[in-house]
N, C-alpha and C positions, 0 to 999 in steps of 0.2 A: 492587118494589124497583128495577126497572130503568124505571119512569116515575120513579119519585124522581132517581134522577141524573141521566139525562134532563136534567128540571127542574132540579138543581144544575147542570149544565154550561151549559144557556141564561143561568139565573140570572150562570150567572159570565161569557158572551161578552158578555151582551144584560143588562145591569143594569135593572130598574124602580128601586131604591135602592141605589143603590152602597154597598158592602160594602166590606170591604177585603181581602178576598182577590180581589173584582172589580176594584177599582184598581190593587192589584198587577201583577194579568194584564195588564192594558192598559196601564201605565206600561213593563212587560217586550215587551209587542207592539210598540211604540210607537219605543221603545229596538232593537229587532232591525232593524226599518224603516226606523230612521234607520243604524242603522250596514252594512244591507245596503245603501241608496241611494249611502252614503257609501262605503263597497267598489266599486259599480258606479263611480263618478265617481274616485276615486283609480285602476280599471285600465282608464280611460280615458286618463287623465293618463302614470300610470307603466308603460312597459313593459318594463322589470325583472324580469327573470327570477326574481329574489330576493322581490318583491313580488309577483311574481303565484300563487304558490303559495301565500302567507300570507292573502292576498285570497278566492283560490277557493276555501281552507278555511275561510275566515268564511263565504264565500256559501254554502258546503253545508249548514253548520250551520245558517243562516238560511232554508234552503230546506227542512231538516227541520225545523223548528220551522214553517214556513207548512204542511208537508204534517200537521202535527199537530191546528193549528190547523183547516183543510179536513175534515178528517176526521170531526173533533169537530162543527165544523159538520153536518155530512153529514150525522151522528149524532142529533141534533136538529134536523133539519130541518120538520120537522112542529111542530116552534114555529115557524119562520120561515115557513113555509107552512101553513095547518093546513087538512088536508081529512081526508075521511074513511079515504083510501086513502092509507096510508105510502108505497107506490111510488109516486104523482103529487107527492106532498110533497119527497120524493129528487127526479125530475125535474125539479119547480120548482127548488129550490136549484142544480140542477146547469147550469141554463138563465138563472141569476141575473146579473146584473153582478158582482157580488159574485166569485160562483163564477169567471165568465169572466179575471177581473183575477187570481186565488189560481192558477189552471190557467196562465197566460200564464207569471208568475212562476215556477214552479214548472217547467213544459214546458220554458222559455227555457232553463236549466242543463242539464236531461239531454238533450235533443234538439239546443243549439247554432245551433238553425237560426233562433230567437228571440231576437233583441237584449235583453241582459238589460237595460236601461236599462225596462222596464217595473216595475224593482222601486220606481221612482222612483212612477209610478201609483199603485203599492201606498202607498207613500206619503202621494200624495195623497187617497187614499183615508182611509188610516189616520186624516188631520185631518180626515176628512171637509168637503173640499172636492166632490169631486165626487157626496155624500150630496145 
């Protein structure tokens, strides 16, 4: 049972044929991305006390939907790497690009010591430009 979801959860990050609860997900990813880039770039712009509370609750919410998204990864990581050994498969993923750009993201908000303008990467990730 829990290879089967497993396999549904890769199924639905990692499509072979896109489904439509796989499009969903990634039009909803896609959508978080752009309007977390666009949070970073507007409290750039505005320093507004009135917007910046409005801003850094968008970003938290968007930093818990990437730490979901991470996680789920993590989860299934052994699709994404497949060895025989589940602890080198975690490893690989956690030593990924992938991984490094979702940690940067995610670090940047609770730590502060990380310029959140990395969410833009995430971004460019997202279009896979940098694939």
């Amino acid at each position: 049972m829990l290879k089967k979801l497993k396999q549904n959860i890769y199924n639905l990050l990692e499509p072979k044929i896109p489904t439509t609860s796989s499009i969903i997900y990634h039009i909803f990813m896609t959508l978080v991305v752009i309007v977390s880039s666009i949070t970073v770039i507007l409290e750039i712009i505005f320093h507004d006390v009135s917007w910046h509370y409005i801003l850094t609750t968008i970003e938290y919410i968007a930093v818990g939907i990437f730490i979901i998204e991470y996680l789920l990864k993590l989860f299934v990581s052994q699709y994404y790497y497949p060895t025989k050994n589940w602890f080198k498969s975690k490893i690989s993923y956690i030593k990924s690009f992938d991984s490094f750009i979702d940690i940067i993201c995610v670090a940047s908000v609770f730590l502060n010591a990380i310029p959140t303008e990395f969410a833009v990467l995430r971004l460019l990730k997202r279009l896979d430009l940098l694939n």
